[in-house]
TORKOL-4160 file (C-alpha; in steps of 0.2 Angstrom, whole numbers, padded with zeros to 4 digits, m for minus):
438
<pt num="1" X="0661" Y="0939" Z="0205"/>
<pt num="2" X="0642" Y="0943" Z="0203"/>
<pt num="3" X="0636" Y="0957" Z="0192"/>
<pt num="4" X="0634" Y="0970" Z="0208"/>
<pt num="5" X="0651" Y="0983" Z="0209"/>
<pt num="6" X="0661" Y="0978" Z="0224"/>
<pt num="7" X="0653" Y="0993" Z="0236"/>
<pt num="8" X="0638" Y="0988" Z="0233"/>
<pt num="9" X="0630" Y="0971" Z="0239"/>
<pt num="10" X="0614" Y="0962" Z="0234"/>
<pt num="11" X="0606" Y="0950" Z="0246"/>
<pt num="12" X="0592" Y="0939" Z="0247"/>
<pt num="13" X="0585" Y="0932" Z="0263"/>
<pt num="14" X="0573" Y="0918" Z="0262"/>
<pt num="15" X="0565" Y="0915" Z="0278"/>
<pt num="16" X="0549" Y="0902" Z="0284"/>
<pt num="17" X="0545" Y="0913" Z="0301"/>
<pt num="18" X="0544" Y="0927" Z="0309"/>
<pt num="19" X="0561" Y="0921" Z="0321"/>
<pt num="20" X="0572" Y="0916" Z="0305"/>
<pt num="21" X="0566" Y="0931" Z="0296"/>
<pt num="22" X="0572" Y="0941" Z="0311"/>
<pt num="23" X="0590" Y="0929" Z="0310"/>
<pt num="24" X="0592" Y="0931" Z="0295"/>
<pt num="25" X="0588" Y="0951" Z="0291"/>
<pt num="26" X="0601" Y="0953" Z="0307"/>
<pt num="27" X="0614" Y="0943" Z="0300"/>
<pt num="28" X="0613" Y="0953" Z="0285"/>
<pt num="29" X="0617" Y="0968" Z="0292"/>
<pt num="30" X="0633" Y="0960" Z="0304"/>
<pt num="31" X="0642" Y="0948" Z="0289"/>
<pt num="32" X="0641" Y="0960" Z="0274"/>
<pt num="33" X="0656" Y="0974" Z="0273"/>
<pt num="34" X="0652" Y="0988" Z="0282"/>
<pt num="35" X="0659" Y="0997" Z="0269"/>
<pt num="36" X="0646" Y="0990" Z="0257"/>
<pt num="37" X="0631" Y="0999" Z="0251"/>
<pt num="38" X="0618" Y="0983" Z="0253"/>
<pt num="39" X="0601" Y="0981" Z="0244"/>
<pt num="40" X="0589" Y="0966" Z="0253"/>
<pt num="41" X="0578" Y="0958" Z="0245"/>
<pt num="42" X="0565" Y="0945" Z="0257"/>
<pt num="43" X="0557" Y="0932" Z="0255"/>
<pt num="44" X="0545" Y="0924" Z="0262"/>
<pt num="45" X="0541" Y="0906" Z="0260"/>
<pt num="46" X="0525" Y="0901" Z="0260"/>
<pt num="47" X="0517" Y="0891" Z="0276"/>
<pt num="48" X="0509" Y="0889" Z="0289"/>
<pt num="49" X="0521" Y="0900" Z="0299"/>
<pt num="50" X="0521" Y="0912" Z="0286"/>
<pt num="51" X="0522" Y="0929" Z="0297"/>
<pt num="52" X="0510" Y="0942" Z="0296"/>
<pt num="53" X="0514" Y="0962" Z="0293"/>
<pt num="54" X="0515" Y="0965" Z="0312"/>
<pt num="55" X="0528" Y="0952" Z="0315"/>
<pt num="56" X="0537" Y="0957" Z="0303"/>
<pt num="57" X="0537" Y="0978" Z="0309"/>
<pt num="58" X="0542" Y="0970" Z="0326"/>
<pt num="59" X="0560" Y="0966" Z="0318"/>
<pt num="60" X="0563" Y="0983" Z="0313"/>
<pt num="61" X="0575" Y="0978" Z="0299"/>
<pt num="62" X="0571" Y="0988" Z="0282"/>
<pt num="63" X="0572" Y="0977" Z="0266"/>
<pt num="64" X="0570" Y="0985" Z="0249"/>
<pt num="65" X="0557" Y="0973" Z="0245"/>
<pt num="66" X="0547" Y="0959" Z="0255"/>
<pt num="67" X="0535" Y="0948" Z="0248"/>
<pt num="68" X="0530" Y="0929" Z="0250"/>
<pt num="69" X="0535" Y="0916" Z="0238"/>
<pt num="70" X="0534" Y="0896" Z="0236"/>
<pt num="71" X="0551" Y="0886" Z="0234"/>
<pt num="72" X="0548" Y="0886" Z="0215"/>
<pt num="73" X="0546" Y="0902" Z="0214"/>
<pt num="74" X="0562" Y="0907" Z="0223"/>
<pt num="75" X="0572" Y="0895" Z="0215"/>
<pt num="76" X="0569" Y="0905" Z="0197"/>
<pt num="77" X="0570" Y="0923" Z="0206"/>
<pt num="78" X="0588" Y="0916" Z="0209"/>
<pt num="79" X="0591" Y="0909" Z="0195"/>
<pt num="80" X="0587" Y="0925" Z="0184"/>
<pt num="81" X="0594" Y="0938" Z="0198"/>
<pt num="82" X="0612" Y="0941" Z="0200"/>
<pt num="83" X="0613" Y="0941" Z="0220"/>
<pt num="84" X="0632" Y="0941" Z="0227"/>
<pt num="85" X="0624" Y="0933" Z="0246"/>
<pt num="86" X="0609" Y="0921" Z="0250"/>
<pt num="87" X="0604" Y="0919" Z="0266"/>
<pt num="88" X="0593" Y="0902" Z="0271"/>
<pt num="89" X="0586" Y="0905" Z="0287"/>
<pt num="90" X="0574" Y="0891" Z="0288"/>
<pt num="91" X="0572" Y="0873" Z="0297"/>
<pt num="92" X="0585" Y="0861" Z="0293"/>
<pt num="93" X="0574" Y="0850" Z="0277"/>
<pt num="94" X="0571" Y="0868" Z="0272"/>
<pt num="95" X="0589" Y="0873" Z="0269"/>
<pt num="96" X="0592" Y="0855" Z="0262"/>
<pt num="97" X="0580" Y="0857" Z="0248"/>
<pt num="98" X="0585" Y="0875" Z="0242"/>
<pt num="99" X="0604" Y="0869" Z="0245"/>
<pt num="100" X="0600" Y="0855" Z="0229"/>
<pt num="101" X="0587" Y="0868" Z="0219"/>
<pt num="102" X="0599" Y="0879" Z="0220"/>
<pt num="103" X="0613" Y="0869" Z="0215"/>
<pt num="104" X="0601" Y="0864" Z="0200"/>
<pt num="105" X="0598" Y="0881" Z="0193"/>
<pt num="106" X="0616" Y="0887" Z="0197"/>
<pt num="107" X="0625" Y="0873" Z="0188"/>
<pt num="108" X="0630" Y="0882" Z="0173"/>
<pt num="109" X="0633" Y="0898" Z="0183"/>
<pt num="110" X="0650" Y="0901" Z="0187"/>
<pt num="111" X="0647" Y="0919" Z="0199"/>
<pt num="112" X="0635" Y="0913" Z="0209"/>
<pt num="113" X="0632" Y="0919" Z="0225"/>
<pt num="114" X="0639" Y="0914" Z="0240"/>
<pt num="115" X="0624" Y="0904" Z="0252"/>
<pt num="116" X="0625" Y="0908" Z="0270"/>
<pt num="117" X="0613" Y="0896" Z="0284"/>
<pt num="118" X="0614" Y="0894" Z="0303"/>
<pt num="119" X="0601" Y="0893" Z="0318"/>
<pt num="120" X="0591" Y="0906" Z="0327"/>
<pt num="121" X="0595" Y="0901" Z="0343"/>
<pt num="122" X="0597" Y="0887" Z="0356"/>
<pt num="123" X="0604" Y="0873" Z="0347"/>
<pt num="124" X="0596" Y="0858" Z="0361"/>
<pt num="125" X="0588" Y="0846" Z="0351"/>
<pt num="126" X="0592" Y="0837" Z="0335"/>
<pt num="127" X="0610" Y="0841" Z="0332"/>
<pt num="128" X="0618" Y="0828" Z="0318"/>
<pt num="129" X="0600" Y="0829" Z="0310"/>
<pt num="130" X="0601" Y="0849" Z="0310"/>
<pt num="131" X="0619" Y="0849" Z="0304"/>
<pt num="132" X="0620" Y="0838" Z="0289"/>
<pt num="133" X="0603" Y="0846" Z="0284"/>
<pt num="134" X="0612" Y="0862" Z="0283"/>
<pt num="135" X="0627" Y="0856" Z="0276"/>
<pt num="136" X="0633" Y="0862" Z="0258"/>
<pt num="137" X="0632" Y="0883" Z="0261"/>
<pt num="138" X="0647" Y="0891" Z="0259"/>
<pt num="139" X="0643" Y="0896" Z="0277"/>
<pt num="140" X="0636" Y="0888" Z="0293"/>
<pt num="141" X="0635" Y="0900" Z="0305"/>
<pt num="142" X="0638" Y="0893" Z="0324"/>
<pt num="143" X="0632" Y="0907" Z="0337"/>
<pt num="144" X="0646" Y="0903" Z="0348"/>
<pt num="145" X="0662" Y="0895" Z="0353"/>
<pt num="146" X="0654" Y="0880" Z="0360"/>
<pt num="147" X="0643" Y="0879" Z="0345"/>
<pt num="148" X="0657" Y="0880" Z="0333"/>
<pt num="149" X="0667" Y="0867" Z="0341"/>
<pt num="150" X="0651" Y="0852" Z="0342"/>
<pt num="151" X="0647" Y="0857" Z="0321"/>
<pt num="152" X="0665" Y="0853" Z="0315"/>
<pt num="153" X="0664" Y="0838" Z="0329"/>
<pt num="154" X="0648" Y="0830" Z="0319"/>
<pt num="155" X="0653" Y="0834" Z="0301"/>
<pt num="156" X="0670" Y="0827" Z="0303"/>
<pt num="157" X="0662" Y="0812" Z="0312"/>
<pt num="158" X="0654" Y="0810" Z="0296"/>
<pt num="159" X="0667" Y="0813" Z="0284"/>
<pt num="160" X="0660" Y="0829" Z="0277"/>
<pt num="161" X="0669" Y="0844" Z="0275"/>
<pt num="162" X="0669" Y="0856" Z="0291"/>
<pt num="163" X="0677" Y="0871" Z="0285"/>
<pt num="164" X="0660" Y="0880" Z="0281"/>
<pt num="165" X="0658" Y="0881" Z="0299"/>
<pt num="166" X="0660" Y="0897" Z="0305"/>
<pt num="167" X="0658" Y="0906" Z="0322"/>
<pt num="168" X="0648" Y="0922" Z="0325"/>
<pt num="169" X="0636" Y="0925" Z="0340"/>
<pt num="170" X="0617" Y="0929" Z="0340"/>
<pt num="171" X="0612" Y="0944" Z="0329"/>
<pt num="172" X="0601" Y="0953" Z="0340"/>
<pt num="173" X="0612" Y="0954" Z="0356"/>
<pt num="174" X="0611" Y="0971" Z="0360"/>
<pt num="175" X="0605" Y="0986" Z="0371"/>
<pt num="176" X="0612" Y="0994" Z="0389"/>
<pt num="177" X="0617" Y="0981" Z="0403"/>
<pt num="178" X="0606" Y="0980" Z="0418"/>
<pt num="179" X="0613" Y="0991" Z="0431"/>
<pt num="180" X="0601" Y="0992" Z="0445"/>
<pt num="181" X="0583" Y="0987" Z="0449"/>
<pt num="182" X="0568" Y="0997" Z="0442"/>
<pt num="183" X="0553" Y="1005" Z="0451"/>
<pt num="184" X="0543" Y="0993" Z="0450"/>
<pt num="185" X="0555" Y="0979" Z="0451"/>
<pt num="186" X="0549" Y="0968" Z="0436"/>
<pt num="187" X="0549" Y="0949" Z="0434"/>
<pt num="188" X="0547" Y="0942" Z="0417"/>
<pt num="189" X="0543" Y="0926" Z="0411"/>
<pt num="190" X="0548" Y="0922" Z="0394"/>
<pt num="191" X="0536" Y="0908" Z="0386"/>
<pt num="192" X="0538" Y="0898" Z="0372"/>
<pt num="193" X="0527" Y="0892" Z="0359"/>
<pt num="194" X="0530" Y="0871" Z="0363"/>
<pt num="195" X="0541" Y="0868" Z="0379"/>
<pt num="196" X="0535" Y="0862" Z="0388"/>
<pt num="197" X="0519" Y="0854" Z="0379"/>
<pt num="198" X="0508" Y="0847" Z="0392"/>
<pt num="199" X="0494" Y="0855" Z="0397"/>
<pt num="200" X="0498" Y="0851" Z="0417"/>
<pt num="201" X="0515" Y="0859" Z="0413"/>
<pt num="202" X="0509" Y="0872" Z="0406"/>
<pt num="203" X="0497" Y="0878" Z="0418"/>
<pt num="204" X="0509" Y="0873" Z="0433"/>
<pt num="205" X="0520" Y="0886" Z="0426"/>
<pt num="206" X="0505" Y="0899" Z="0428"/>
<pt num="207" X="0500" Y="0897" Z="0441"/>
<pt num="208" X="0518" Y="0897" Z="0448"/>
<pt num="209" X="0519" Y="0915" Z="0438"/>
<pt num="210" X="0503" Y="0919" Z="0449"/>
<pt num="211" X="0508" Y="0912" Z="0465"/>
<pt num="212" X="0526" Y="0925" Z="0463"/>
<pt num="213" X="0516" Y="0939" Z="0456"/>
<pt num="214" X="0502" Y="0936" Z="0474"/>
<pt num="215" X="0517" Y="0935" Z="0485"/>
<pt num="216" X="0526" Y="0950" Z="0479"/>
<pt num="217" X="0513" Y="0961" Z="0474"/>
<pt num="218" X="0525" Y="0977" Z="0475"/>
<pt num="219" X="0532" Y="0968" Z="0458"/>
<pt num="220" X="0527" Y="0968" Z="0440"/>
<pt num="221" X="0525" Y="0952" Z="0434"/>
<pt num="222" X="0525" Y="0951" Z="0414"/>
<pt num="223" X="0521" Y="0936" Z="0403"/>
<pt num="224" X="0530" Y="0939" Z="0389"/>
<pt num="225" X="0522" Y="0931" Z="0373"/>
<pt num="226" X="0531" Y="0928" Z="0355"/>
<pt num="227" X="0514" Y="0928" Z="0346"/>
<pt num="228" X="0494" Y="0935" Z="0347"/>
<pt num="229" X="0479" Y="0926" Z="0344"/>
<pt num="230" X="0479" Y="0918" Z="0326"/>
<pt num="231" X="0498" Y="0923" Z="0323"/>
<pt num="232" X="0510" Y="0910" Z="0319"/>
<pt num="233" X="0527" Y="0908" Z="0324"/>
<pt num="234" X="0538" Y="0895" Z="0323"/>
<pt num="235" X="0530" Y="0881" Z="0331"/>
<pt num="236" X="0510" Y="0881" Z="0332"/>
<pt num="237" X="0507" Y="0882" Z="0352"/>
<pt num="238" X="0492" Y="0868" Z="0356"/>
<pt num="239" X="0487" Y="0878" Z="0372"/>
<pt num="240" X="0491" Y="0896" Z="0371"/>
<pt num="241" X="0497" Y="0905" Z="0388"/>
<pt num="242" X="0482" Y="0918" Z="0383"/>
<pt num="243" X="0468" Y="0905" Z="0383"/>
<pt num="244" X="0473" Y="0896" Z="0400"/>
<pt num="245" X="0475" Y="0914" Z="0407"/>
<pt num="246" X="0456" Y="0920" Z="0402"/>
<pt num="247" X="0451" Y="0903" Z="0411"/>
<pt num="248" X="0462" Y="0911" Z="0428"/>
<pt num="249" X="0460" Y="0925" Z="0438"/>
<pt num="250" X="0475" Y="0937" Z="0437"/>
<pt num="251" X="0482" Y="0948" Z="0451"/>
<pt num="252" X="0481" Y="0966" Z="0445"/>
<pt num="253" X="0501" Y="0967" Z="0443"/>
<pt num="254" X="0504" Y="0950" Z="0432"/>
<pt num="255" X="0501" Y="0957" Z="0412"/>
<pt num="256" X="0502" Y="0947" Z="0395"/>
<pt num="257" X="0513" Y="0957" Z="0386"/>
<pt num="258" X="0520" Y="0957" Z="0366"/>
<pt num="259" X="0531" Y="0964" Z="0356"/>
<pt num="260" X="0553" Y="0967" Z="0354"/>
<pt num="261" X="0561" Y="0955" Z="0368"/>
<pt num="262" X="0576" Y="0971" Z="0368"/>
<pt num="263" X="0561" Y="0982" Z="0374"/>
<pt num="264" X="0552" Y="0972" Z="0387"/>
<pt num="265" X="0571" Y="0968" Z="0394"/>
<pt num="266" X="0576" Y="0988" Z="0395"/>
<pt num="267" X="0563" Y="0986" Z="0411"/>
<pt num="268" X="0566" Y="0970" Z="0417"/>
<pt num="269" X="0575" Y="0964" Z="0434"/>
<pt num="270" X="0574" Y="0946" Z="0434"/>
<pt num="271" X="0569" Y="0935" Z="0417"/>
<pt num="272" X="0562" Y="0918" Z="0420"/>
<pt num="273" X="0561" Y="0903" Z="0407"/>
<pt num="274" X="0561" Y="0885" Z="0402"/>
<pt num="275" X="0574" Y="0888" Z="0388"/>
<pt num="276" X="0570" Y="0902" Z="0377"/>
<pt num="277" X="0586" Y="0911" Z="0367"/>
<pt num="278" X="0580" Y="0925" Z="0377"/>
<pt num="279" X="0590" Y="0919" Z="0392"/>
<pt num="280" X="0605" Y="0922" Z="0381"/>
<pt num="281" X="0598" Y="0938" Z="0377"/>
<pt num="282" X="0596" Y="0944" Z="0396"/>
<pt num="283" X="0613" Y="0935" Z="0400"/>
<pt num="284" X="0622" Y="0947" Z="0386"/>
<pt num="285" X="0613" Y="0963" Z="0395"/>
<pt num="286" X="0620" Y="0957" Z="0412"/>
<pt num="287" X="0600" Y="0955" Z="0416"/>
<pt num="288" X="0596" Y="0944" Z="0432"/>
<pt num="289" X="0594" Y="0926" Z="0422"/>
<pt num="290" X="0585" Y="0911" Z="0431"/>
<pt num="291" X="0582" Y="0895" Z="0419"/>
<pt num="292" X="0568" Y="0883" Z="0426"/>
<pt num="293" X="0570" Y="0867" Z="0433"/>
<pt num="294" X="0554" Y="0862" Z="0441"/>
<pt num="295" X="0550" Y="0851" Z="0428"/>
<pt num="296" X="0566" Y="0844" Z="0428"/>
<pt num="297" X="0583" Y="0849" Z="0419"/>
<pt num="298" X="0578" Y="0836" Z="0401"/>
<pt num="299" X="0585" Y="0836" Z="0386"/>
<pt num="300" X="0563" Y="0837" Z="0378"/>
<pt num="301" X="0563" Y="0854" Z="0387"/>
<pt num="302" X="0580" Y="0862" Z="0381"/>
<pt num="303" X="0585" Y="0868" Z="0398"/>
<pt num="304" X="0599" Y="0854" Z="0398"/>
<pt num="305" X="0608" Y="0867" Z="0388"/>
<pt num="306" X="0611" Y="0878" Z="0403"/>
<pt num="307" X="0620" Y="0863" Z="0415"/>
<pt num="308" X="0634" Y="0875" Z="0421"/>
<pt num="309" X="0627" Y="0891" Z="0418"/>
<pt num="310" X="0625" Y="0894" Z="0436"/>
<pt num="311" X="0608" Y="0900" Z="0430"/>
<pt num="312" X="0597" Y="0884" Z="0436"/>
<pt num="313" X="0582" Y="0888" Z="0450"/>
<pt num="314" X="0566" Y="0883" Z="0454"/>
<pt num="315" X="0551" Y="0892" Z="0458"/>
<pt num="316" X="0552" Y="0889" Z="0473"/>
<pt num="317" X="0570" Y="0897" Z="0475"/>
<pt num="318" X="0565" Y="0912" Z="0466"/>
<pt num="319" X="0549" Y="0916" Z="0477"/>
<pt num="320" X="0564" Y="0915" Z="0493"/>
<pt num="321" X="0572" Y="0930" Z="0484"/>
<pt num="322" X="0587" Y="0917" Z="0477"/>
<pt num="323" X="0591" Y="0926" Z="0460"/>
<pt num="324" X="0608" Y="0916" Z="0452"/>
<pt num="325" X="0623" Y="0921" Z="0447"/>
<pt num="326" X="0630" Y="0915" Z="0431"/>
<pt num="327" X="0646" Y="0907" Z="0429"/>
<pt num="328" X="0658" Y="0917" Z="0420"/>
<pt num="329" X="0667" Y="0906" Z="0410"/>
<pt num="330" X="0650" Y="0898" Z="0402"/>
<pt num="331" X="0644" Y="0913" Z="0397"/>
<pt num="332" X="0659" Y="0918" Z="0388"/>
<pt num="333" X="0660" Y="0899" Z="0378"/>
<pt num="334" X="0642" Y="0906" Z="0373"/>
<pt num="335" X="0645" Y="0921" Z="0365"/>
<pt num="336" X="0636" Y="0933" Z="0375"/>
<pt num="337" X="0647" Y="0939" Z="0387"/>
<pt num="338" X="0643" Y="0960" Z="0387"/>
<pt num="339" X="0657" Y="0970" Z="0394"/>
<pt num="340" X="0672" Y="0961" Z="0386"/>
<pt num="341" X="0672" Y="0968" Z="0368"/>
<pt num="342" X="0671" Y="0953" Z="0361"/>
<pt num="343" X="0654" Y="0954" Z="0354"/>
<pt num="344" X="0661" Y="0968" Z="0342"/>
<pt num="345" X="0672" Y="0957" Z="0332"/>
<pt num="346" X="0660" Y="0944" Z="0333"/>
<pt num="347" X="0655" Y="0943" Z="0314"/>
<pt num="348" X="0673" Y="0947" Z="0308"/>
<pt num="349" X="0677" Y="0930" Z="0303"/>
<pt num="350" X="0662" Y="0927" Z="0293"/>
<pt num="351" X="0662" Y="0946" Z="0286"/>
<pt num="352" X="0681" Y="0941" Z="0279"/>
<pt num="353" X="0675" Y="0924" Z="0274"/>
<pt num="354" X="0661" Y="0930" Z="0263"/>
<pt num="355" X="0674" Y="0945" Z="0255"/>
<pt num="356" X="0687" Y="0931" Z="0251"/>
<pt num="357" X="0673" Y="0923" Z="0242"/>
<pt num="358" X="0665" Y="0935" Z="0232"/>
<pt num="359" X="0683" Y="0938" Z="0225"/>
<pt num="360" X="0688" Y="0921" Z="0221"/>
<pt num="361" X="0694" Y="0919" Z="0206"/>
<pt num="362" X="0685" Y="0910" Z="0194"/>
<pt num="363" X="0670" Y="0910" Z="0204"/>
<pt num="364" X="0664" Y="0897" Z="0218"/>
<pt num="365" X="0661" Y="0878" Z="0216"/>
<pt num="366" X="0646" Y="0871" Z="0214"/>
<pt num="367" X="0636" Y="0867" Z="0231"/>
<pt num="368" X="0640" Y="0851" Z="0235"/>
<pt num="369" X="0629" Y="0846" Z="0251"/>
<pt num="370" X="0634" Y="0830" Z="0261"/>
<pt num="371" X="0618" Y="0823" Z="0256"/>
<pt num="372" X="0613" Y="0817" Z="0239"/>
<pt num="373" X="0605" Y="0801" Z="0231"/>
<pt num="374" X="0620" Y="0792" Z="0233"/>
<pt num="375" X="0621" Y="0794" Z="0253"/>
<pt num="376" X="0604" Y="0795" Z="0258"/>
<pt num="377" X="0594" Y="0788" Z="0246"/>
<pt num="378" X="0580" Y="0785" Z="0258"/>
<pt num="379" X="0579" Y="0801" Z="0266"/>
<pt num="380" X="0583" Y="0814" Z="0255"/>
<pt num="381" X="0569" Y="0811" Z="0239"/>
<pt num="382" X="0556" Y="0815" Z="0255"/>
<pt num="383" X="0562" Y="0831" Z="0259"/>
<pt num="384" X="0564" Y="0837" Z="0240"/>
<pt num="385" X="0548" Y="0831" Z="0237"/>
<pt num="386" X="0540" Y="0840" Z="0254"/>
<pt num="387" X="0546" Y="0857" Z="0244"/>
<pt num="388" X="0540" Y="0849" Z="0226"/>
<pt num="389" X="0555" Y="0845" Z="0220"/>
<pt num="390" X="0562" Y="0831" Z="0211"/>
<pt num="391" X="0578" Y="0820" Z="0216"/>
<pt num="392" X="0588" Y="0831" Z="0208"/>
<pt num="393" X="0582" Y="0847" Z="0213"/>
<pt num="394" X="0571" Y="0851" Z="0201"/>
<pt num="395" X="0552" Y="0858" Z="0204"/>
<pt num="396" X="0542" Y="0845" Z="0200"/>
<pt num="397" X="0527" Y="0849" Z="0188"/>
<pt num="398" X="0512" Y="0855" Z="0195"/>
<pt num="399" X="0525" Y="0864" Z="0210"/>
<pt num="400" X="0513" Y="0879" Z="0216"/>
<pt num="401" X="0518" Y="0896" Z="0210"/>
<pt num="402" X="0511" Y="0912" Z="0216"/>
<pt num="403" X="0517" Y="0924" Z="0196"/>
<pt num="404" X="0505" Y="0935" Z="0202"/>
<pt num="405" X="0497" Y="0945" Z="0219"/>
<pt num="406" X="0484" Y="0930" Z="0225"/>
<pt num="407" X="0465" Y="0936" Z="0221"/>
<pt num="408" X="0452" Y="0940" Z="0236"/>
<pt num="409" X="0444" Y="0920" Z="0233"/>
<pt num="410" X="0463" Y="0914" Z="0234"/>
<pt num="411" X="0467" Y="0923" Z="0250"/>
<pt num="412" X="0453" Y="0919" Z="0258"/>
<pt num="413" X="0455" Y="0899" Z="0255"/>
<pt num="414" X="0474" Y="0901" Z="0262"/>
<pt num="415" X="0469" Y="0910" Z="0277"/>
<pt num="416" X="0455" Y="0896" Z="0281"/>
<pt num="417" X="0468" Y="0882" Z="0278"/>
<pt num="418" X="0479" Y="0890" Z="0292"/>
<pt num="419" X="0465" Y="0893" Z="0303"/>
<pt num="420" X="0460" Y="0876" Z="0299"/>
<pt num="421" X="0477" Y="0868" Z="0303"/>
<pt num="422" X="0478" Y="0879" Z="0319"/>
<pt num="423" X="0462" Y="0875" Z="0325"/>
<pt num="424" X="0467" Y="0855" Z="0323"/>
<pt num="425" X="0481" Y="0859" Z="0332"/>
<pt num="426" X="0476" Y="0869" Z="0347"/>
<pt num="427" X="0458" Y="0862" Z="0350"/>
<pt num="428" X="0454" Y="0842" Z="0340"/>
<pt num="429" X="0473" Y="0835" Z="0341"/>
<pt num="430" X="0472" Y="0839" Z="0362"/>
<pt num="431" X="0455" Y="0832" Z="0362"/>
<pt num="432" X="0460" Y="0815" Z="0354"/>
<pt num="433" X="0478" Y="0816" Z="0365"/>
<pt num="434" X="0467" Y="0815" Z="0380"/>
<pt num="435" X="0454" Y="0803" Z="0375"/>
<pt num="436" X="0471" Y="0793" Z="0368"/>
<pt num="437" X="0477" Y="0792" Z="0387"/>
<pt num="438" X="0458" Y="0785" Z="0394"/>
């Protein structure tokens, strides 16, 4: 067992955005013992989504200490620090490349700590890629019943071992259910950073939003973005919602609004989106829930996860007063079915898991992930090397390290890459898709 006594619980969070921080802090708090006096420790690592200090506030999670770190450098934090539970809440190559660093710097350890990794959200795209990415922690957290079932599916398919796979639900479910229309009645439209990524897609949406917000003006209509101007998040949005709305009129009751999705939803009466996890989150609260299909129902838009939601509708529908019901049964196999009790015991599997293996005796095995030179030779030196480190896990030399607070010069530089690398992506790489397409 790790150093810490067995009331008390030491936990690190490594997280690449603002989203998997908020995943991962949340999951802290549902798979640790409630009994257990926990310290968390987060970090950062270092990128272009890195989130700044307003992102983080809008999570509302307390660590005892926060601060932004290279893969490197986490990997010798942990190899020095005696944690009992390591959260990865990052993209899949991400988790991959700490799974074989941290099996590197654990080998001779025989108390290490026990590695937990899932998804924030939505699981659409990219499912066997995802999976065996993620596969090695002790614990892969699926945020529902159907979830669960298609991991263990894919990692027996394979021949890997399935029995890390462990169902929870989405942290952040929460809040009061939606009894009754407000005054105004408000319609919110969820966006989201990269679906759809056209601009005609994205400006039909829009104008859409302006065309309901004209024809019911006794509404509010709220556009509910994830970031602000010159945040990150994470995916890098090519045509922010803000700069094709400064190009559009808006009717006086359509606002841009920010800030905790929970909040925005204790006032709403209908959400609209593409595919956002925050369709889960109004479906959890009983909240009016309709998922857009006038750019079709495709598998590049994510809204093919909601075929049998009962949740489908069109603009076009909407506008006619059409608000749909959701099918019961679906929302159950989702995890996010408020009222039932079952959200409670959600995190009771995992929260015994972890217990049973912090008191293993003799410690845990080494990570093993499905993975390795052997299997993937071709793929995986790529993704080590993406997070400087060698085929074996090891931080190559020359990996960056930040042993210190970065200088003024230093933090200047960084914040001119990222508004470099933003500025390719939301102004030249358009530009050249367009003349690309002449």
């Amino acid at each position: 067992m790790p150093a810490s006594a067995k009331n008390s619980r030491r936990v690190a969070v490594l997280a690449d955005s603002d989203t998997r921080w908020k995943w991962g802090a949340l999951t802290v708090r549902r798979v640790v013992p409630e009994d257990a006096d926990v310290s968390l420790d987060g970090y950062l690592l270092r990128g272009r989504a890195t989130p700044t200090a307003r992102q983080l506030g809008e999570v509302g999670v307390h660590a005892d200490s926060l601060r932004e770190v290279t893969a490197a450098e986490f990997l010798r934090e942990m190899a020095k620090e005696p944690y009992d539970i390591v959260v990865l809440a990052l993209v899949g190559g991400g988790v991959q490349a700490m799974l074989h660093g941290l099996g590197r710097v654990w080998e001779d350890r025989p108390d290490r700590p026990v590695v937990v990794t899932g998804y924030v959200g939505v699981v659409y795209e990219k499912l066997a890629d995802g999976l065996l990415l993620r596969h090695g922690a002790d614990l892969v957290l699926a945020n529902s019943r159907q979830d669960a079932e298609r991991f263990r599916a894919v990692y027996e398919g394979v021949g890997a071992d399935a029995s890390a796979v462990t169902e929870v639900a989405l942290p952040f479910l929460g809040g009061t259910a939606h009894t009754g229309r407000h005054d105004p009645r408000t319609v919110v439209f969820a966006a989201q950073p990269s679906v759809p990524e056209s601009r005609g897609d994205r400006a039909y949406l829009l104008d859409r939003l302006i065309r309901h917000a004209r024809l019911h003006p006794e509404r509010e209509v709220l556009l509910k973005l994830r970031s602000r101007p010159g945040e990150h998040t994470t995916h890098i949005e090519e045509l922010p919602y803000q700069k094709l709305a400064r190009k559009t009129g808006l009717p006086p009751n359509l606002r841009l609004v920010y800030g905790h999705m929970g909040e925005v939803l204790d006032r709403t009466d209908l959400l609209v989106t593409v595919s956002s996890t925050a369709a889960l989150e109004a479906l959890h609260r009983r909240v009016p829930t309709a998922v857009l299909t006038d750019l079709g129902v495709r598998e590049a838009l994510g809204n093919h996860h909601f075929v049998g939601s009962g949740c489908l509708a069109s603009w076009d529908q909407l506008d006619a007063g059409h608000r749909p019901v959701p099918d019961e049964e679906w929302v159950r196999r989702q995890g996010v079915a408020a009222g039932d009790g079952a959200y409670a015991t959600a995190f009771d599997t995992a929260r015994e898991r972890i217990t049973e293996l912090l008191g293993r005796p003799g410690g845990l095995p080494p990570l093993t992930p499905y993975y390795t030179p052997t299997t993937a030779p071709g793929y995986l030196p790529g993704i080590l090397a993406r997070h400087h480190l060698g085929p074996d896990g090891t931080p190559l030399p020359g990996a960056p390290t930040a042993d210190k607070e970065p200088g003024p010069v230093r933090q200047i530089v960084r914040r001119a890459a990222r508004g470099a690398y933003r500025h390719g992506v939301q102004r030249v790489a358009p530009v050249i898709r367009r003349m690309g397409e002449l």
